[in-house]
DRENDRENDREN-890041 format. One record per residue: z negated, x, y negated of N, C-alpha, C in turn; residue in three letters. Coordinates in steps of 0.05 Angstrom, whole numbers, plus 5000, padded with zeros to 4 digits. Layout:
ZXYZXYZXYala/...
***
This chain:
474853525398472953305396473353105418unk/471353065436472152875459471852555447unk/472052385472472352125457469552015443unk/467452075457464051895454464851975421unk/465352315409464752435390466352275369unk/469152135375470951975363469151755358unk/468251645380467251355375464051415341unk/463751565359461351605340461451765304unk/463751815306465051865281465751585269unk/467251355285468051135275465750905263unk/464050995283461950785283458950845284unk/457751025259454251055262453050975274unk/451451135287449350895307447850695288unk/447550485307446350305298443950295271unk/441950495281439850565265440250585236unk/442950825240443950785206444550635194unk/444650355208445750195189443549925189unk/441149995198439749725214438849555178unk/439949635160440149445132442349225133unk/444749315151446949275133448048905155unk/449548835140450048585154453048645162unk/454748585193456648545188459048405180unk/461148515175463148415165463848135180unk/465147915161466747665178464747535176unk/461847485166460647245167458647255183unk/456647095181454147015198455246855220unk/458146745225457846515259459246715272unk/458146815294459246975313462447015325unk/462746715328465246615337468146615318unk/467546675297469646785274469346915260unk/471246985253471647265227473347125200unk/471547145179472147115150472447335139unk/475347285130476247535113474747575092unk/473747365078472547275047471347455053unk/468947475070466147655078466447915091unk/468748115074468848435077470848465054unk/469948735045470448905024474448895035unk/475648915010478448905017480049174995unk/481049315010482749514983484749404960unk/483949484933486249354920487849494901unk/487149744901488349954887486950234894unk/489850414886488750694877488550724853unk/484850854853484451004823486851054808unk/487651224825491151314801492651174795unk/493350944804495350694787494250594768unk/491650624759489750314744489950494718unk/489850294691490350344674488450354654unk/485950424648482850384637483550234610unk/486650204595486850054574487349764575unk/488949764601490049534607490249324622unk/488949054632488348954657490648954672unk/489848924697491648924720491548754739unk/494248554746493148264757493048314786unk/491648204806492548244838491647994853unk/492647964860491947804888490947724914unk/488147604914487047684946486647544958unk/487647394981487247164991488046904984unk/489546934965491746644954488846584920unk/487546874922485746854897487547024866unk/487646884848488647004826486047214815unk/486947474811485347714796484947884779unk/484147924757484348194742482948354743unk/484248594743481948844750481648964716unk/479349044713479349224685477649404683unk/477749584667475649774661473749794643unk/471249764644468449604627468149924620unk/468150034593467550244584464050164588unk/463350014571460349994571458750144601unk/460550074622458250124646459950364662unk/461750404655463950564661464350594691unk/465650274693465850114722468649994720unk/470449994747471849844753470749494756unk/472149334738470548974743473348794756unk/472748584762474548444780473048164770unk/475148024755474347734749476547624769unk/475547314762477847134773479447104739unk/482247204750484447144731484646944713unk/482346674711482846574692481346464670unk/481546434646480246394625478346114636unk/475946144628474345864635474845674608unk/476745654582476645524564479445414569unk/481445504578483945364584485845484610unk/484645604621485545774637487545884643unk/488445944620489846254612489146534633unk/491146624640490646824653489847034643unk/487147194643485747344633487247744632unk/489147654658491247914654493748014635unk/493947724629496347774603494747834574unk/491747914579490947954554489448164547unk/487948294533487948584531484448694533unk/484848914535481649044531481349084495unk/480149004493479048964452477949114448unk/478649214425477049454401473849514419unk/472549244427469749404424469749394453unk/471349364465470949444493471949174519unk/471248994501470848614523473548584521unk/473848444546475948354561476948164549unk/479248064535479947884525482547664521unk/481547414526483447254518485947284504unk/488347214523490847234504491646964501unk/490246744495489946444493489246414464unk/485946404464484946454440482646644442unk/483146884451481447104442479047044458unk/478446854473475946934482475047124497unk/472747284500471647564497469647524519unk/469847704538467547764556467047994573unk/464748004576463948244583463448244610unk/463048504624463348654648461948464670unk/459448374663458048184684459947924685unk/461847844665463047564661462347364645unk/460647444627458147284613460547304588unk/460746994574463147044553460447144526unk/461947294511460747384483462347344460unk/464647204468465547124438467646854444unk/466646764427468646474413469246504386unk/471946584374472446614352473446274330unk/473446124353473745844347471045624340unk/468145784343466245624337464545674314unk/462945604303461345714286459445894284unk/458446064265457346294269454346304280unk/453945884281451045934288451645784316unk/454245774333455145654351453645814383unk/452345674395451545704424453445594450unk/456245594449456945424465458345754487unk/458345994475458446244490456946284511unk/454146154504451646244530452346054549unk/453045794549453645624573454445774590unk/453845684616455645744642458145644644unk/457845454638460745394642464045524623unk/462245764605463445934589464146154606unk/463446284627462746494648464646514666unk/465446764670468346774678465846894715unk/467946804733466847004764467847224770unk/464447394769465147744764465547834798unk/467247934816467647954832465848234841unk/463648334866462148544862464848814883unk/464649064860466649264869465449534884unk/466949684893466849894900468650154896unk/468050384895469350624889468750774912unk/470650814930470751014952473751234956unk/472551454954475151584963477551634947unk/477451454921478951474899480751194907unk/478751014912480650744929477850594911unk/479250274898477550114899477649894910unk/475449784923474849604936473849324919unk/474649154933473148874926472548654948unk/469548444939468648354950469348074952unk/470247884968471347664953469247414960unk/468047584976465647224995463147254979unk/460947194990458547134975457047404962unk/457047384936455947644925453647864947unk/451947634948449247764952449947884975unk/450547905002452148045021453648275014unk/454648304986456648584985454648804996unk/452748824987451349104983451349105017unk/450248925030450748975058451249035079unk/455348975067457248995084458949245081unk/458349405106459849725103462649715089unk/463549785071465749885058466950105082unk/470250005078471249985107472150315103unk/471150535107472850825098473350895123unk/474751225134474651375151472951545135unk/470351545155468651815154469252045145unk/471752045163472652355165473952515133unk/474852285123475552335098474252455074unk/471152475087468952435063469452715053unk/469852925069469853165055472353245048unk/473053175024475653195016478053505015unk/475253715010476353845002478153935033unk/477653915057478753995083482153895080unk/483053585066484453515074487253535046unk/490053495050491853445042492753185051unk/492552975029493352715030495952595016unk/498252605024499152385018499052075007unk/499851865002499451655008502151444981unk/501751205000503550954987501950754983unk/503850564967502750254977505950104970unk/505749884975507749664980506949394987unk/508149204964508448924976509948854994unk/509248725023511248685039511548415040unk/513948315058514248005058513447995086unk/511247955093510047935117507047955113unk/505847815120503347785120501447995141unk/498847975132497548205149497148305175unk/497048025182497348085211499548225227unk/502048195215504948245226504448575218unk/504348655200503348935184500749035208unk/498649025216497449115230497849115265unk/499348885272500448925292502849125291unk/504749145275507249315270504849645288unk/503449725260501650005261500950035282unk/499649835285497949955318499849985341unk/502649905341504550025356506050335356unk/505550495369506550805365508950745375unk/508950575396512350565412514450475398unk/514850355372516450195360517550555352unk/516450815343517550975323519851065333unk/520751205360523651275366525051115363unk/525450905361527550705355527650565337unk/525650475319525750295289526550535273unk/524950765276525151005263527751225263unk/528151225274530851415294531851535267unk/531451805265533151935243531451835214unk/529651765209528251765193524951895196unk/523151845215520751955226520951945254unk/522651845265522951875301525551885307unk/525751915330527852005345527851925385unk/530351805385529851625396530251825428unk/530552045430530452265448527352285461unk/525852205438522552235444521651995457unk/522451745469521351555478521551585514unk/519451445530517851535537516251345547unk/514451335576513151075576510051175559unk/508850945550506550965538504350795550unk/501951005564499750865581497450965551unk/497250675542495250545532492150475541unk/489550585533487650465537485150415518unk/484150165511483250005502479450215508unk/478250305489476050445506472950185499unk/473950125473471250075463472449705452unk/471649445448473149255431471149005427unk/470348865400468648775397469848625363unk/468148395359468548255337468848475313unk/467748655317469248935285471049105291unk/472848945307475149155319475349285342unk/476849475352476049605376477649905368unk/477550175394477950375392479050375419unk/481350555420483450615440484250945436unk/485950955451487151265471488551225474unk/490751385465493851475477493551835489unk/492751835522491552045526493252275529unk/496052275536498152375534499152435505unk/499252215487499952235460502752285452unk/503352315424506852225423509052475433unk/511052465424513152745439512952835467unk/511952595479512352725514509952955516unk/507752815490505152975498505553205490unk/507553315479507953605460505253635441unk/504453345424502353305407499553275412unk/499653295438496653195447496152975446unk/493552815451491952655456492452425429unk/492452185429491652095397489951785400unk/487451785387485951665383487251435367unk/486751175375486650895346484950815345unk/484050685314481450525308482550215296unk/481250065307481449865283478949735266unk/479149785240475849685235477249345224unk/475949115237476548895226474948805201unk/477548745195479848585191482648735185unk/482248945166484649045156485649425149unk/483949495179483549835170483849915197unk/486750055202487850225220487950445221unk/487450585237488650935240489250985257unk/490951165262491451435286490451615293unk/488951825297488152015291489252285316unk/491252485307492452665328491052925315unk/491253045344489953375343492053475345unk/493353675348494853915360495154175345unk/494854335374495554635362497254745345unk/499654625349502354685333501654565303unk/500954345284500854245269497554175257unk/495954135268492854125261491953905262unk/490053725252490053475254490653275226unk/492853195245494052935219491452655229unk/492052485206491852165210494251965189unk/493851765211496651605198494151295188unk/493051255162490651085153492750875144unk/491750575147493550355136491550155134unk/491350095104490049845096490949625094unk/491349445106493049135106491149005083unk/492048925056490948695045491448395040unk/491348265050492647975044492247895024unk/495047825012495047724988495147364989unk/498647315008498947075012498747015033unk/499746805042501146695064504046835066unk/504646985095507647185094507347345072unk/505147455060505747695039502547925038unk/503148165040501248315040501548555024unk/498948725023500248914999498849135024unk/500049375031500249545046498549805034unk/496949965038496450195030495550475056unk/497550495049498550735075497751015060unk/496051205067494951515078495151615093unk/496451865094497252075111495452335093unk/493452345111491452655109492152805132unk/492553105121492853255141491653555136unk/490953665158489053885158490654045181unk/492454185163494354405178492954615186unk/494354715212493555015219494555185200unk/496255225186497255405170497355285145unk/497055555116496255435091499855385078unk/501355465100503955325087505155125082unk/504754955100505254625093503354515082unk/501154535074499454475047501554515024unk/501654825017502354844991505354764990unk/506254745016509354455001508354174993unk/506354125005506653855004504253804968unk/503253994971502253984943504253974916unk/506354144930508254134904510353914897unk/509753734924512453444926511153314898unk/511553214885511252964857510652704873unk/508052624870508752394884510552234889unk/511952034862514151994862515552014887unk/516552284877518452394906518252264929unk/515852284945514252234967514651944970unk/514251844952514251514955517151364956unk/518751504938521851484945523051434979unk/521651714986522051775021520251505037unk/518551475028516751315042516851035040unk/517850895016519350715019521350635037unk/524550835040525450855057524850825092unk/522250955087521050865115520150605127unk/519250445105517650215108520349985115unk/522950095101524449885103526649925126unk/525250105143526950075171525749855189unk/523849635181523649525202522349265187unk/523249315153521849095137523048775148unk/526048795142527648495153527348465174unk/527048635205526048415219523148305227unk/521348485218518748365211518948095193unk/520248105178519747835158520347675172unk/522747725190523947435206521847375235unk/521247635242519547545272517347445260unk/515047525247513347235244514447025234unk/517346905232517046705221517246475254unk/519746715272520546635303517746545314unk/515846715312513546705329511346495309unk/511946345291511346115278512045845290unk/515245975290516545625311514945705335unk/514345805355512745835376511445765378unk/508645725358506445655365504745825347unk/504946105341504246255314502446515340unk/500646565333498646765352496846695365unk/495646345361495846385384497646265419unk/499446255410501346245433502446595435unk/500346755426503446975428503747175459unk/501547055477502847165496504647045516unk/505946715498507846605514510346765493unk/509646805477511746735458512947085457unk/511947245457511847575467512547595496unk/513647825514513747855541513648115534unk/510648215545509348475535507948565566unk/510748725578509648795606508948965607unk/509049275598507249525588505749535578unk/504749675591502349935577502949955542unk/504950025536505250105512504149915486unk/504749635502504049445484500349315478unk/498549515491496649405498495949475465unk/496049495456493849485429494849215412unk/497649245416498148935404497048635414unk/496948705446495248475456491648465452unk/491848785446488448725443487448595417unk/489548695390489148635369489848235370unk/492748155375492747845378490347695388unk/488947865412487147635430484547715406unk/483847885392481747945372482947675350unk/484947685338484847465319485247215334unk/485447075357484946895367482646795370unk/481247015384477546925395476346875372unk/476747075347475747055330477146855308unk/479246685307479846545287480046625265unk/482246915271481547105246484547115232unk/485846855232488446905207486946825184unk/487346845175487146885139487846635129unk/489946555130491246345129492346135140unk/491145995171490545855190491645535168unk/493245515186494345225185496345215158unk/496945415148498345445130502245505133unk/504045445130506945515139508145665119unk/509045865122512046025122512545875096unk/513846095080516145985061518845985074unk/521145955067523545975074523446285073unk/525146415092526746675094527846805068unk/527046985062528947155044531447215046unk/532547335030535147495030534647785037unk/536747915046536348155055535748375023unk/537148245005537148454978534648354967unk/532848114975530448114959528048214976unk/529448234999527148495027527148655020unk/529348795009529849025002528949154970unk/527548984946527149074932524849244932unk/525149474910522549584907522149604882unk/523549474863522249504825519649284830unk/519649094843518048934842516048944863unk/516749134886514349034906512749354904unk/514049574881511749774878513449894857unk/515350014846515350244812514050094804unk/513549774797513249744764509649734772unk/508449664804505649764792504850084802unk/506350244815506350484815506350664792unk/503750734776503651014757505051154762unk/504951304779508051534785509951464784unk/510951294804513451214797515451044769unk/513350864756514550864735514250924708unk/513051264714513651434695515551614697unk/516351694718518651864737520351684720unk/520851404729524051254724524151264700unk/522451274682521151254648523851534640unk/522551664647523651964648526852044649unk/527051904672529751914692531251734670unk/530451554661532451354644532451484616unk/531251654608530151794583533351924577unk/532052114600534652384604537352274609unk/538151954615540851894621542051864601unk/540351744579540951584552541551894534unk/540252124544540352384527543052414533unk/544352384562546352504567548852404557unk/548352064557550251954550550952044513unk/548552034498548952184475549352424472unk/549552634482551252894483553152894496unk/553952754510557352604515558352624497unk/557652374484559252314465560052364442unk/557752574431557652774412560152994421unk/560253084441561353194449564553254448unk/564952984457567952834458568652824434unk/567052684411568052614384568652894373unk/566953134375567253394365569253654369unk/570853484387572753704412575453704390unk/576353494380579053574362577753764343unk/575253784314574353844298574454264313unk/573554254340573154494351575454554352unk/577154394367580154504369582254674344unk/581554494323582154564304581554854283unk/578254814288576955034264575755234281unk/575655204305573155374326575755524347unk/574155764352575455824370575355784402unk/577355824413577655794439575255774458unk/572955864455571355914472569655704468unk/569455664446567855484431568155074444unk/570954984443572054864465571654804485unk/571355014498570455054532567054984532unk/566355134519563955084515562554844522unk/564054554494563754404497565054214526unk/567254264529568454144547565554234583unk/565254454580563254424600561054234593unk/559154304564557554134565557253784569unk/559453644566561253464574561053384608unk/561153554620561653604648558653634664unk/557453794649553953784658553353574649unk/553253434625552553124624552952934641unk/555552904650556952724664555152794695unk/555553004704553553104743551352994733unk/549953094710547152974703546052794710unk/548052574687547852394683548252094716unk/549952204732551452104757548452154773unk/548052434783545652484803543152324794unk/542152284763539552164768539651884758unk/542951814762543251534766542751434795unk/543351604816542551564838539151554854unk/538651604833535551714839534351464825unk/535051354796534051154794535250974805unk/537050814821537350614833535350614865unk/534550844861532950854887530150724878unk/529050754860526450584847527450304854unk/529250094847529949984850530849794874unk/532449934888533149744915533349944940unk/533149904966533750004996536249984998unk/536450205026538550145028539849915053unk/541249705042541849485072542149605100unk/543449835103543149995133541650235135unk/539950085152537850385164539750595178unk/538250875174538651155180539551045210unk/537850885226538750795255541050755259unk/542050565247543850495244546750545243unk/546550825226548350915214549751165230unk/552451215239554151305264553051615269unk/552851695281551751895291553952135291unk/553952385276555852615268555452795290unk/558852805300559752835320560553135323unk/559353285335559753565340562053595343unk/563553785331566053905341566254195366unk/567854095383567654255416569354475401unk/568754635422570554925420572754925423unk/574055095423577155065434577255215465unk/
***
């Protein structure tokens, strides 16, 4: 596929879209995050019984599932009668979203339908000022979207996908998400750098044998992002060519061909939650030449996958947290090409992307400061910045802690029963137990290690860590 065919994959012609308004607002000169569709979950985490709180833009949210219309809905998180957070409270017998305050009840549009505190001939439900704000959603791809700026514009504004994705059945997808302590911008500049991987990566997804100079070019760039070429591409060009997109505000990709492997993409949704905090949703689709690395990767447990992939994220989590805070005392982005010394080629997508949120006045959170620095062990958590809202994963740990607590009770059954055997049972009988004792104990040890991995990183990256030293001949 040559490049025009890239561009025009990224971007319909005009015609197709001559309805639609773009993203960032009616004033030319800036980009409003408010005014484009933002990712906030995968279908597969969300719970159709249970709300789910999130955060978009320093906006409190609940997402729920309206059996009636059999729709994903997105209110603002809080009760309009005391404002109680509408997530700590449940989906009700007949379907409405409800108050864990005092029960108040509302339905999918936001329109409240019940006050169990007024009288039966009570009208104070139909007020507006009873009416929770129904946020307008989307379902793409098995991803939902939400709208956070002025309703009437959603229908409008393109929902940010890769094309290429549409025909699902071609592809084998992976994918993660993660709260990071870094805000979006730091997360999308990170991505759009390929050069950082032999060395942040080294012994985890790169290797620092593969670096290399990197001639960068910028083909296409405009207030909805721009499109670039790495025409050589990664491994000293072993991989071919590789395409980047950025659709603004918060939708990256890669896109590599090669003979040896087929065509991957590396997809990353930046969503801003806070100020210094974002929630990450990373896809890897791939369309192998051969049907064998499909059917491994079909058989990994997600879980699994996300275990590894975590690990990845946190080779370069702590000093991301600290460099935007460095490049804050500086002056923030826009000082960053005093505050950066970015003499390569390699770096051009990061300067294309900074001088894009400059021209366009496109932080998120403009005039806002930094919290204080973290700790390295609270960089490093993951019960809190993805198992506990990860479906897979914390059903895996559900599991994993299931089977420890089994083991520890056939231990000890075990132990207590060994004189009684000794005594009345024969010899074999003994052993028996004394092994089963012994498989408990490995059991119990190995998927103790497995669950502390839901839990925390590890403080030294794979980089890091001494390099195993061949032994010479004699």
């Amino acid at each position: 596929m040559n490049l025009e065919d890239r561009i025009s994959e990224i971007a319909p012609p005009q015609s197709a879209q001559s309805d639609s308004v773009a993203a960032g607002g009616s004033d030319p000169t800036r980009f409003d995050w408010r005014e484009a569709w933002h990712l906030i979950a995968y279908l597969a985490d969300l719970d159709q019984t249970t709300p789910t709180p999130f955060t978009l833009l320093e906006r409190d949210l609940v997402i729920w599932w309206d059996r009636h219309t059999q729709a994903w809905r997105v209110f603002d998180d809080q009760c309009p009668h005391r404002l109680a957070s509408l997530s700590q409270g449940r989906i009700a017998e007949d379907g409405l979203l409800e108050c864990p305050y005092h029960g108040w009840a509302f339905s999918g549009d936001g329109q409240c339908d019940r006050i169990p505190q007024q009288a039966t001939d009570g009208m104070a439900h139909l007020s507006k000022r009873a009416c929770v704000a129904s946020l307008p959603t989307a379902v793409r791809q098995g991803l939902l979207f939400v709208y956070a700026g002025q309703p009437k514009n959603a229908e409008k504004v393109t929902v940010p996908i890769v094309e290429a994705l549409e025909d699902s059945t071609e592809w084998v997808c992976l994918n993660t998400f993660r709260d990071l302590p870094y805000d979006a911008l730091t997360l999308l500049e990170n991505v759009l750098d390929s050069s950082h991987l032999p060395f942040t990566h080294h012994k985890s997804v790169g290797n620092r044998a593969n670096a290399a100079p990197v001639e960068l070019e910028v083909v296409k760039s405009d207030r909805q992002g721009f499109q670039g070429v790495w025409a050589e591409g990664p491994r000293r060009g072993t991989l071919g060519r590789q395409d980047t997109t950025f659709v603004a505000p918060g939708l990256m990709w890669h896109d590599l061909t090669s003979e040896q492997f087929g065509r991957t993409l590396t997809v990353v949704y930046a969503t801003p939650t806070r100020k210094g905090e974002c929630r990450l949703f990373a896809i890897f689709p791939f369309k192998f030449s051969s049907k064998i690395p499909a059917f491994f990767i079909k058989l990994t447990p997600r879980w699994y996958s996300h275990l590894n992939q975590n690990a990845i994220l946190e080779d370069d989590q702590i000093f991301l947290h600290l460099q935007e805070r460095y490049l804050e005392r500086q002056g923030g982005s826009s000082n960053f090409a005093k505050a950066f010394y970015l003499p390569t080629s390699a770096d051009r997508f990061v300067t294309e992307f900074r001088q894009w949120v400059n021209q366009y006045q496109a932080d998120p959170f403009l005039g806002e400061a930094l919290t204080p620095a973290l700790s390295p062990a609270q960089l490093l958590d993951r019960y809190q910045s993805h198992t506990q809202n990860c479906a897979s994963c914390r059903a895996a740990l559900n599991t994993i802690q299931q089977i420890r607590s089994t083991c520890v009770g056939v231990g000890v059954i075990a132990i207590a029963t060994i004189p009684l055997s000794t005594l009345w049972l024969d010899q074999p009988s003994a052993m028996i137990e004394t092994v089963t004792i012994a498989l408990a104990d490995i059991i119990w040890l190995v998927l103790g290690r497995f669950e502390r991995r839901f839990s925390q990183g590890q403080t030294v990256p794979p980089r890091n860590l001494a390099e195993k030293r061949r032994s010479s001949g004699s």
